[in-house]
N, C-alpha and C positions, 0 to 999 in steps of 0.2 A: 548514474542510477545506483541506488543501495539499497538492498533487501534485507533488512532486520525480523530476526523473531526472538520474542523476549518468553522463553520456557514459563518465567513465574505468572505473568499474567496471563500465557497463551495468545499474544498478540502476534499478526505478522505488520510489519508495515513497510512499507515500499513508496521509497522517494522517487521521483522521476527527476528534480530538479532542486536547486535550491533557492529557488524565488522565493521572496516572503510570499507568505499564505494569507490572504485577500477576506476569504471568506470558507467558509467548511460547511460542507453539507452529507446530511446523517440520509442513507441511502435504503439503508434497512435498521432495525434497531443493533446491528452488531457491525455496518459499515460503516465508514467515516469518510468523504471525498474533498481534499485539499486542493482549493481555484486559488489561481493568481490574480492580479487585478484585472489583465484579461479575458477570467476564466478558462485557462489552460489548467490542467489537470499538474497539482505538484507534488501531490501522494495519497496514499487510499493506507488506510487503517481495517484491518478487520480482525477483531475481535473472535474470539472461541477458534482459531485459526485451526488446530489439529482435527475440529472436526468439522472444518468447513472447506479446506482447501487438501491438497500432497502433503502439507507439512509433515515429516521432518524429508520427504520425498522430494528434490529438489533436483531440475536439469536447466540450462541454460547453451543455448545456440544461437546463432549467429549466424543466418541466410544472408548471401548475396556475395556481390563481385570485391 
């Protein structure tokens, strides 16, 4: 998995995998959702990210055995 955020455009994007990307579907006018040819989810793009998401506020954990 990789979390990118690109400051100049204000983009976050976040890969879950690296499977070619199938097909993309626009979820609202500022999301993006990256299917494989299964339609497995292999990244979500969203745009205007500092005022849509925590950005630059970032934590990451890890639950379980």
């Amino acid at each position: 998995m990789k979390i990118k955020y690109f400051t100049d455009s204000d983009t976050l994007y976040i890969e879950f995998c690296r499977t070619p990307v199938a097909e993309s579907k626009d979820l609202d006018e500022d999301t993006l959702l990256d299917l494989d040819a299964q339609g497995n989810i292999c990244a979500i793009t969203v745009e205007h990210a500092s005022r849509r998401t925590g950005i630059p506020e970032f934590s990451y954990e890890q639950v379980g055995a």
